[in-house]
Backbone as a chain_set.jsonl record, in Angstrom:
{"seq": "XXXXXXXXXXXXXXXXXXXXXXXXXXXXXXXXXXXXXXXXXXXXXXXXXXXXXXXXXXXXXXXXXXXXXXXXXXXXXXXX", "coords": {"N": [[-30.159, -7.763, 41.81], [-28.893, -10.771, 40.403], [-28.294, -12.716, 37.933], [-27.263, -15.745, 36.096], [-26.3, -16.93, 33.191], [-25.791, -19.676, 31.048], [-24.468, -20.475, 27.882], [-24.246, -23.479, 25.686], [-22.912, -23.139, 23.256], [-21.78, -23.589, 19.818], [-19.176, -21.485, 18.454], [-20.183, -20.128, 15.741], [-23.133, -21.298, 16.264], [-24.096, -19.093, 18.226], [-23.108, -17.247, 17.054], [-25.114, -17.297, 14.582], [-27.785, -17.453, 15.978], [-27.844, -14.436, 17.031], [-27.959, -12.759, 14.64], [-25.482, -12.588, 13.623], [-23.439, -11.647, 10.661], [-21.538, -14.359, 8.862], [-18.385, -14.603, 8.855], [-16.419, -16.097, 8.958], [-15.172, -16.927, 5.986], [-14.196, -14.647, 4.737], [-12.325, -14.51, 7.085], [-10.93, -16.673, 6.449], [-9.827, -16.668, 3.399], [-7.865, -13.82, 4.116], [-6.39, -15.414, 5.805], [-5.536, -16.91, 3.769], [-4.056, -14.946, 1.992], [-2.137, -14.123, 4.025], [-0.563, -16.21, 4.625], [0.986, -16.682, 2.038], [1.984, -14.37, 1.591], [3.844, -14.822, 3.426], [5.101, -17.076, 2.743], [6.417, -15.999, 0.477], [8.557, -14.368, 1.502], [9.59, -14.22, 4.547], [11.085, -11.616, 4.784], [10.256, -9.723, 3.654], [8.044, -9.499, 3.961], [5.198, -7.609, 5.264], [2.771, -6.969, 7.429], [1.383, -4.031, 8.095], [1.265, -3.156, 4.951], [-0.432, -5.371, 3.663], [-2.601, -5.308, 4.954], [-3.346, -2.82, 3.9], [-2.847, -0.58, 5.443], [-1.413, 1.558, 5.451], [-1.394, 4.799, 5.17], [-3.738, 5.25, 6.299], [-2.074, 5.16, 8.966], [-0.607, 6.641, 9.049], [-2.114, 9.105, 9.18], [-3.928, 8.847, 11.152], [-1.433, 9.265, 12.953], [-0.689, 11.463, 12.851], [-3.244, 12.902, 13.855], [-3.143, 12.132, 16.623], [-0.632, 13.33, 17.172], [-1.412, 15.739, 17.088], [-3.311, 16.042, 19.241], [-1.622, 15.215, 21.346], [-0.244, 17.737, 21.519], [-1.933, 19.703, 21.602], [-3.009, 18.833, 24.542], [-0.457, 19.036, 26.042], [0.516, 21.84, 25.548], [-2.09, 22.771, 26.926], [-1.097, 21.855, 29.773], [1.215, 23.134, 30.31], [0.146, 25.646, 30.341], [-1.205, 25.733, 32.332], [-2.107, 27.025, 35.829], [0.34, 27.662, 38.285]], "CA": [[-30.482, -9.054, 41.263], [-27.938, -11.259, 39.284], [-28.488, -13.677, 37.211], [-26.183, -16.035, 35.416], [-27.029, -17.648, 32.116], [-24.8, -20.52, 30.62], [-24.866, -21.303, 26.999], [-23.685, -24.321, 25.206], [-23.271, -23.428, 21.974], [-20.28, -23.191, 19.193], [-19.188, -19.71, 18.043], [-21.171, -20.175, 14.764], [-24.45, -21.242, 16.508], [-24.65, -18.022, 18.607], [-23.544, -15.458, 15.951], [-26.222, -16.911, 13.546], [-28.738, -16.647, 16.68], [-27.831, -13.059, 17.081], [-27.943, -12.653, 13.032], [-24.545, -11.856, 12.712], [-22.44, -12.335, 9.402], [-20.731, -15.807, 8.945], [-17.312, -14.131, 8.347], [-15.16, -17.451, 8.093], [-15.209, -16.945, 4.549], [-13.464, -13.692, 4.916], [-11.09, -14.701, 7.546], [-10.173, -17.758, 5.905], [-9.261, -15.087, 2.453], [-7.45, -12.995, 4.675], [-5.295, -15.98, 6.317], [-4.578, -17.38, 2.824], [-3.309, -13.577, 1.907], [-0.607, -13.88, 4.738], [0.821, -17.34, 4.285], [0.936, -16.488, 0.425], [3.223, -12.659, 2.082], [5.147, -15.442, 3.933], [5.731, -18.152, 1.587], [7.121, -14.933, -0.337], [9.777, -14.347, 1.842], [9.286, -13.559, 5.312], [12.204, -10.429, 4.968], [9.374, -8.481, 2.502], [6.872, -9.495, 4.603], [4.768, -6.369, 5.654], [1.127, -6.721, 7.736], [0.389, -3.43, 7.373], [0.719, -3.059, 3.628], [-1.274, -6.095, 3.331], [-4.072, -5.018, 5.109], [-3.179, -1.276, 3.151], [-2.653, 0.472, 6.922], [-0.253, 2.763, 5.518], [-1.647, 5.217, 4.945], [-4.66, 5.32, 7.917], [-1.552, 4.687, 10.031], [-0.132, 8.304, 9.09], [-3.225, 10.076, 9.432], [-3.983, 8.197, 12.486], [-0.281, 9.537, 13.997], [-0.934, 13.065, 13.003], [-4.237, 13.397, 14.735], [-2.494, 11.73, 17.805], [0.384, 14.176, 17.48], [-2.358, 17.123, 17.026], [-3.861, 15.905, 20.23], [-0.558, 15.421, 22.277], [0.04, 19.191, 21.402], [-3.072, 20.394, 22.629], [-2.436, 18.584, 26.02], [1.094, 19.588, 26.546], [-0.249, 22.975, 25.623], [-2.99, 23.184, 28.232], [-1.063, 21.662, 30.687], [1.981, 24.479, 30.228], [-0.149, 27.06, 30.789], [-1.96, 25.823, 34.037], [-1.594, 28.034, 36.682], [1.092, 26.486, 39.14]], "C": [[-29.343, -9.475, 40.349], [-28.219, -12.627, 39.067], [-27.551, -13.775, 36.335], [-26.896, -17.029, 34.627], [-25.784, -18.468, 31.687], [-25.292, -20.902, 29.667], [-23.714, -22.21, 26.611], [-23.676, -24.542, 23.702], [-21.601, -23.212, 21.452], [-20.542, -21.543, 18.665], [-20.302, -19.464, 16.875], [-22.491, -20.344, 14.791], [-24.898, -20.053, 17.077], [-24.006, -16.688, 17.876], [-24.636, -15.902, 14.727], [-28.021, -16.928, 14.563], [-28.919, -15.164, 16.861], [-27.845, -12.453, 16.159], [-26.842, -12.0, 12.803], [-24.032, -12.54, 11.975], [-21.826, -13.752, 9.71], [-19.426, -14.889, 8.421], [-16.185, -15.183, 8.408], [-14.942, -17.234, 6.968], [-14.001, -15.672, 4.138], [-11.877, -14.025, 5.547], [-10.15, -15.715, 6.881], [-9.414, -17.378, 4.44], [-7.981, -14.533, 3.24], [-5.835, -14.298, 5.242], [-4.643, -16.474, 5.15], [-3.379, -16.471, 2.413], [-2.017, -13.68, 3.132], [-0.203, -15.341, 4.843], [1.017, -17.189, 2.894], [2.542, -15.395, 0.747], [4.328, -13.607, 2.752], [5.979, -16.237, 3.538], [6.787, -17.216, 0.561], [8.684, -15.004, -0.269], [9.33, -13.646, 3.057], [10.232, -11.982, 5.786], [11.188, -9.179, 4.126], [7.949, -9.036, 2.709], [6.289, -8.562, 5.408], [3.175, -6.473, 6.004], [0.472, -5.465, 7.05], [0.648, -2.779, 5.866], [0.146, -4.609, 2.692], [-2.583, -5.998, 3.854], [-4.206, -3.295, 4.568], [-3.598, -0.227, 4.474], [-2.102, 1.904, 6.503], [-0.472, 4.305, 5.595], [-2.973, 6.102, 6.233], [-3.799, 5.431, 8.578], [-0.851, 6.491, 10.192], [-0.679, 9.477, 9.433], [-3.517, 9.866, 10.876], [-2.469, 9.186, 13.673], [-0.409, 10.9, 14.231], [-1.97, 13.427, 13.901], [-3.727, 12.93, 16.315], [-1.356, 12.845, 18.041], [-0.389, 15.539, 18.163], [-2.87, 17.112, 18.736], [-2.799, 16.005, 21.619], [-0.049, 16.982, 22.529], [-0.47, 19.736, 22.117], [-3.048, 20.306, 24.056], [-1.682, 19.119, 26.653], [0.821, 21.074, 26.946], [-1.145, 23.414, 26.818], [-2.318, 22.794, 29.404], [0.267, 22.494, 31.289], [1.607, 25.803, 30.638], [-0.667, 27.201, 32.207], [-1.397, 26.555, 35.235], [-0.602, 27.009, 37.788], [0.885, 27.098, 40.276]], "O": [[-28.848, -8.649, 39.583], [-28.347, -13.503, 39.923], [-26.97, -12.844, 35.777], [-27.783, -17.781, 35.033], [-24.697, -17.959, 31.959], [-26.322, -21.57, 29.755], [-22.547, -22.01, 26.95], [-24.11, -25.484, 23.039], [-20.612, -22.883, 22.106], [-21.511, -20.793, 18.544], [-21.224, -18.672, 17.073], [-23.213, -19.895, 13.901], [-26.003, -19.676, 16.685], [-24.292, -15.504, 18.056], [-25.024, -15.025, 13.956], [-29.096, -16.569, 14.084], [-30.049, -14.677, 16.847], [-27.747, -11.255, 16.426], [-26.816, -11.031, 12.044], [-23.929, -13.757, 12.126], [-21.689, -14.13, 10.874], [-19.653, -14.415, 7.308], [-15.1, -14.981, 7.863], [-13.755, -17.559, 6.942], [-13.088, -15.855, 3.333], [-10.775, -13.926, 5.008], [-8.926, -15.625, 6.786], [-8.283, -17.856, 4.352], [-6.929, -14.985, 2.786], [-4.638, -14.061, 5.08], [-3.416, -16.578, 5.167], [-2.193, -16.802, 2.399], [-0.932, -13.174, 2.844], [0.912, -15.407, 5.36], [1.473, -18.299, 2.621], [3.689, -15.561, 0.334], [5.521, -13.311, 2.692], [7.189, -16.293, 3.757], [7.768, -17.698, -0.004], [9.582, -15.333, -1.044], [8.735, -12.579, 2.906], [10.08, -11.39, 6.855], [11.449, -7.978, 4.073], [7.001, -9.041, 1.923], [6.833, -8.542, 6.512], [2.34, -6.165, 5.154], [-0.355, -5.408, 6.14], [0.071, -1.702, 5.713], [0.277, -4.848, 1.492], [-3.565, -6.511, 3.318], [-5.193, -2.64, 4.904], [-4.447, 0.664, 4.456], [-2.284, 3.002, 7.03], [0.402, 4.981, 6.139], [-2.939, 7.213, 6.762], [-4.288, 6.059, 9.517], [-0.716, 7.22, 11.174], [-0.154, 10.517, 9.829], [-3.317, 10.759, 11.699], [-2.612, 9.586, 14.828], [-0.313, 11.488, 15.309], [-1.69, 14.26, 14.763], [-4.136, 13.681, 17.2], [-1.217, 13.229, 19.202], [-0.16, 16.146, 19.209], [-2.784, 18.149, 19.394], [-3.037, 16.647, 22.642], [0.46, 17.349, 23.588], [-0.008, 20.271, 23.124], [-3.057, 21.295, 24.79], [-1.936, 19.682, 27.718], [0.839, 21.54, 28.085], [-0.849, 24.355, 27.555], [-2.832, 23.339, 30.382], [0.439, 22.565, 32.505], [2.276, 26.736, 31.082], [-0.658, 28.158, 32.982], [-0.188, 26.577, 35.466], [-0.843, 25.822, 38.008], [1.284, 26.599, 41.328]]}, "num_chains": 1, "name": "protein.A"}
């Protein structure tokens, strides 16, 4: 069976049908924060230490490294 449903709504009418957050308020914060980093000077303009990545982004690489290891590893030893 397939059935096709078509709504006609704006983004804001069907995330406050589905009760999610109004996060305009946020994004619109968030976009002032990077024309503010650009108006700066776009040469010391840095995303992720405006959204403070730096840090997740290191931890994040290590467990990716940790994992590439393991792979390489198992796939070195497979019997050929």
């Amino acid at each position: 069976m397939k059935i096709n449903l078509e709504l006609d709504t704006t983004p804001q009418e069907l995330r406050a049908f589905f009760g999610l957050p109004d996060i305009e308020p946020l994004q619109r914060q968030w976009m002032d924060q990077v024309r503010e980093q650009i108006r700066k000077g776009i040469d010391q303009f840095d995303p992720a230490t405006l959204m403070t990545l730096n840090p997740m982004l290191a931890q994040q690489m290590k467990l990716f490294e940790g994992m590439q290891k393991t792979f390489w590893d198992a796939f070195s030893k497979a019997p050929k």
